[in-house]
C-alpha positions as MATLAB code, in Angstrom:
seq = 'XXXXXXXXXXXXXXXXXXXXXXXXXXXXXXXXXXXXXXXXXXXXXXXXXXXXXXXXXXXXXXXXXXXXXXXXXXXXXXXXXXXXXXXXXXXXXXXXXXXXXXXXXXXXXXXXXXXXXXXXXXXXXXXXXXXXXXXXXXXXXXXXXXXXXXXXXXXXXXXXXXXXXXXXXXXXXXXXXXXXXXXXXXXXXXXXXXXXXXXXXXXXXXXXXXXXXXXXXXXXXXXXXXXXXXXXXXXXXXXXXX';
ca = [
     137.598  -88.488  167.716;
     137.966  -89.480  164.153;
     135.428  -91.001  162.052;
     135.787  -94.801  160.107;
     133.680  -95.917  157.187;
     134.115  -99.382  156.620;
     132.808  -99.620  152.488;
     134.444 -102.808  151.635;
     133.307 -106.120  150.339;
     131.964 -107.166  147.256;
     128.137 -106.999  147.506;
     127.334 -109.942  146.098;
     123.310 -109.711  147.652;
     122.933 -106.852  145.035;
     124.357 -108.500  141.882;
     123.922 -107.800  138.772;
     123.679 -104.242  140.409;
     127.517 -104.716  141.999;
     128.631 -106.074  138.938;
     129.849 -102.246  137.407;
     129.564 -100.201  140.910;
     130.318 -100.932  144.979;
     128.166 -101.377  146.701;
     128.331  -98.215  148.860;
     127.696  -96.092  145.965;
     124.255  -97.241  144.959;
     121.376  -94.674  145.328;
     119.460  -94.939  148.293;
     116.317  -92.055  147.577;
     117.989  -89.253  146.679;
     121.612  -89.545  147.102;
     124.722  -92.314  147.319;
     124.733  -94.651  149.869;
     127.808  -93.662  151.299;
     126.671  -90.049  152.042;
     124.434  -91.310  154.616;
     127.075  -92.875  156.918;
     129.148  -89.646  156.552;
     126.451  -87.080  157.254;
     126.302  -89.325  160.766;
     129.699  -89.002  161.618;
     129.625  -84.905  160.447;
     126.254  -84.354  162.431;
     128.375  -85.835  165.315;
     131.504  -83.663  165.155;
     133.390  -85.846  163.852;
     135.387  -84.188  160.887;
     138.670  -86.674  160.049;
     137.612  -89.345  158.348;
     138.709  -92.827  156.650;
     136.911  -94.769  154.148;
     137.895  -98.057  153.737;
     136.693  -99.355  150.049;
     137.392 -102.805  148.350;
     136.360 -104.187  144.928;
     137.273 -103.369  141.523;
     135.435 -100.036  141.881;
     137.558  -98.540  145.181;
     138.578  -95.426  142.659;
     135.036  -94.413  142.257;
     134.631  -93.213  145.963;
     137.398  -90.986  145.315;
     136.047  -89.600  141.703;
     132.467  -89.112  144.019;
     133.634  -87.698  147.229;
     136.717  -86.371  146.714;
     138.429  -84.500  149.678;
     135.396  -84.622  151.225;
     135.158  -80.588  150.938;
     131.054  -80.666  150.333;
     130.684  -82.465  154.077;
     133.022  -79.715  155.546;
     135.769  -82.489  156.171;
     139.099  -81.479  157.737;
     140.130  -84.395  155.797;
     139.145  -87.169  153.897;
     141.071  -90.167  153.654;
     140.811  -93.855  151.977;
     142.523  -97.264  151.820;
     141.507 -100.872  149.866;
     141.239 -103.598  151.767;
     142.329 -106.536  149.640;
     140.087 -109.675  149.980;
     137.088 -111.065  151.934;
     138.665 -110.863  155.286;
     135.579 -109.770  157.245;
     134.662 -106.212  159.433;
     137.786 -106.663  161.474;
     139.933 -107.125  158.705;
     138.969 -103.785  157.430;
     139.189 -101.916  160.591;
     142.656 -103.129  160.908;
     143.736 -100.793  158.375;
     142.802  -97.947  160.247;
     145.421  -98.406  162.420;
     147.829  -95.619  161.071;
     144.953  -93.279  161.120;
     143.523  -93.416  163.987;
     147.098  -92.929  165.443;
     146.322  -93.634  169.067;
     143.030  -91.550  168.756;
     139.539  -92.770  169.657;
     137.638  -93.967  166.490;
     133.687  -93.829  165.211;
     133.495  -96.948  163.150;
     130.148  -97.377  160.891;
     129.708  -99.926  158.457;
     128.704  -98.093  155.116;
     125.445  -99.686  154.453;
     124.536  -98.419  157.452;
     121.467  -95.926  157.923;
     119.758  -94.065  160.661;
     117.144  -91.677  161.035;
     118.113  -89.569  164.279;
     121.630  -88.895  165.161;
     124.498  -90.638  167.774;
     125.061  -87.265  169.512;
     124.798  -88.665  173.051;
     126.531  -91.731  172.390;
     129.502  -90.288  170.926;
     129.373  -87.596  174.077;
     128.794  -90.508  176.270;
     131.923  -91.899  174.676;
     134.052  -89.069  174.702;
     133.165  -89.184  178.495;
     134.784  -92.886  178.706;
     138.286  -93.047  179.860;
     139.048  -96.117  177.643;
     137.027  -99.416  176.040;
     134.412  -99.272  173.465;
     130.678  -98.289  172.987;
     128.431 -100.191  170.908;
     125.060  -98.889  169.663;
     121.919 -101.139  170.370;
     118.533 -101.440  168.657;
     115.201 -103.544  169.538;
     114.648 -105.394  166.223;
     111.838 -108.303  165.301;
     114.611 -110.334  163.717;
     117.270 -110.550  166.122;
     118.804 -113.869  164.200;
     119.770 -112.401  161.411;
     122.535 -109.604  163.463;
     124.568 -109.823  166.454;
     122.676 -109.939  169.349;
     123.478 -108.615  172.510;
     122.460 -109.944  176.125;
     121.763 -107.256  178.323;
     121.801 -107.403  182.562;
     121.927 -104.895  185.160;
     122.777 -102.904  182.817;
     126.106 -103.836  181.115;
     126.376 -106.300  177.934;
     127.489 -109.600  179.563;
     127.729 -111.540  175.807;
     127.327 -111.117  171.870;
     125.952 -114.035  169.599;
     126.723 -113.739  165.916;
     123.497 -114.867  164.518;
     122.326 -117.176  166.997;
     118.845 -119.400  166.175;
     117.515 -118.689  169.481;
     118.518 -115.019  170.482;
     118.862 -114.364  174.086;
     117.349 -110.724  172.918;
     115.870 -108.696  170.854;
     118.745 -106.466  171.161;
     120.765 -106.252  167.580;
     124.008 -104.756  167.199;
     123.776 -101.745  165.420;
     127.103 -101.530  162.417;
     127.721  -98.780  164.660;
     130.827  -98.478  166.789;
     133.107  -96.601  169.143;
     136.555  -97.814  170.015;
     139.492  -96.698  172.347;
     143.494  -97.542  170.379;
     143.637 -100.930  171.769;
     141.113 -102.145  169.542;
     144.087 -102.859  166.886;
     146.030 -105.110  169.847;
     142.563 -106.990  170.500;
     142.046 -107.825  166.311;
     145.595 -108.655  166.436;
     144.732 -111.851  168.636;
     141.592 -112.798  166.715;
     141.460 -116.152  164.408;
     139.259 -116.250  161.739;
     135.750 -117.414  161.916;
     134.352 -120.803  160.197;
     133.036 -118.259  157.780;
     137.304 -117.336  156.915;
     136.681 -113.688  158.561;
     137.543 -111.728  161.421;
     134.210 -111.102  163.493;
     133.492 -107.318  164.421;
     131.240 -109.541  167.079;
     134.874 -110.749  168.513;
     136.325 -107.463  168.849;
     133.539 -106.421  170.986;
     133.037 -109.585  173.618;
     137.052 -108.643  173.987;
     135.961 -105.713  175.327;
     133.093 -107.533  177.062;
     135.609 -109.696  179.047;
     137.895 -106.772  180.188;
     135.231 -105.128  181.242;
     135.102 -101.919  179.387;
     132.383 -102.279  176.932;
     129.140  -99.841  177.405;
     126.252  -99.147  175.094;
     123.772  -96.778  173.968;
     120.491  -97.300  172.740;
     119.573  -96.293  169.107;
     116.893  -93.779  168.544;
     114.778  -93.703  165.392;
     114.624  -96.152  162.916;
     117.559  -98.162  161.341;
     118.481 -100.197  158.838;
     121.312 -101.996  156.450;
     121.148 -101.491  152.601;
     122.465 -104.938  151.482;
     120.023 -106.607  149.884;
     117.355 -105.559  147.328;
     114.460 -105.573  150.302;
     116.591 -103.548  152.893;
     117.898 -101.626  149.531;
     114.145 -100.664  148.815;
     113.420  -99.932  152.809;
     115.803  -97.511  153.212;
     115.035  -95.907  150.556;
     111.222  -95.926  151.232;
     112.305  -94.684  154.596;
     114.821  -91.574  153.801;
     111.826  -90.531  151.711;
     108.991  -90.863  154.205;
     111.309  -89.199  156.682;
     112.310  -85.995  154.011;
     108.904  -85.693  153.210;
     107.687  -85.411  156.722;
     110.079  -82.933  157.597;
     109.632  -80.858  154.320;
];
């Protein structure tokens, strides 16, 4: 399975902070954003990787990470997605890469306390569709939100006023090679963007999505609150493990 890091966008939330650096490469504790979402991919075997960056500041991933050596990366690889055109939009690029392969996708803001071992075992264990990572959350508006019976996902609300759930979609997930053929029919949302939350009720009506619940704590980094959590949270976590 190969590993993608979607690290596009502009990151407006964190201006003036955006305005000389992505997003992705802001500190969060101790170390760059973006490590986080690769040390989750690496501490799930998952050693080909894509990053795909955006912005006027795409070269600096390469000047920070480059060949990925320091993660013990077969290989490292990146692409610029050009525009605003949404989660999908970016995952489209990985097309090439992922050359027919099943594919990890995380969102780069994107950080966890445990790991998605079992998931991505659980996955590797599915003969086709997707997997999609799930997490209880007091603030279901503000994410996707699943709705969950007998045990299979029968829908996914993009940030719906009344959530059916408290079940948020994680920026965390797992896709067989016809995810490029399903992002290939999408239209663009009223917000002008391909929805990740499309690509997955696709998957929903064909039958083949499954999910995994999320263990440990989790959160985004893309605003100066969540910004500040994570970070308050890698460092309660270090510090309880030193």
């Amino acid at each position: 399975m190969r590993g993608v890091i979607l690290a596009g966008g502009k990151g407006t939330r964190l201006f003036p902070l955006t305005k000389i650096t992505n997003k992705h490469l802001l500190p969060v504790y101790d170390a760059p954003m973006i490590y986080y979402p690769i040390q989750t991919l690496v501490n799930a075997g998952i050693r080909d990787i894509l990053i795909v960056a955006g912005g006027n500041y795409a070269g600096d991933f390469l000047q920070l990470l480059g060949n990925g050596r320091q993660f013990g990366l077969t290989s490292l690889n990146y692409t610029y997605q050009e525009g605003d055109g949404g989660i999908a939009d970016a995952l489209a690029l990985a097309e090439h890469f992922a050359d027919g392969d099943k594919i990890c996708v995380i969102l780069g803001d994107n950080i966890i306390e445990l790991g998605i071992d079992a998931a991505v075992s659980e996955f590797h264990k599915q003969e086709s569709g997707a997997r999609i990572l799930l997490k209880e959350v007091h603030d279901p508006e503000r994410f996707g939100v699943a709705e969950v019976r007998g045990g299979h996902v029968v829908n996914i609300q993009e940030k719906p006023k009344l959530p059916r759930s408290n079940y948020a979609v994680t920026g965390i997930y797992m896709y067989d090679a016809s995810v490029f053929a399903k992002i290939r029919t999408l239209d663009p949302s009223s917000r002008g963007e391909l929805e990740i939350t499309d690509v997955n009720n696709a998957y929903i009506q064909e039958g083949s999505l499954r999910f995994s619940y999320l263990d440990g704590w989790w959160t985004d980094a893309g605003t100066f609150d969540s910004l500040l959590r994570a970070s308050s949270l890698v460092s309660q976590s270090k510090h309880k493990d030193a």
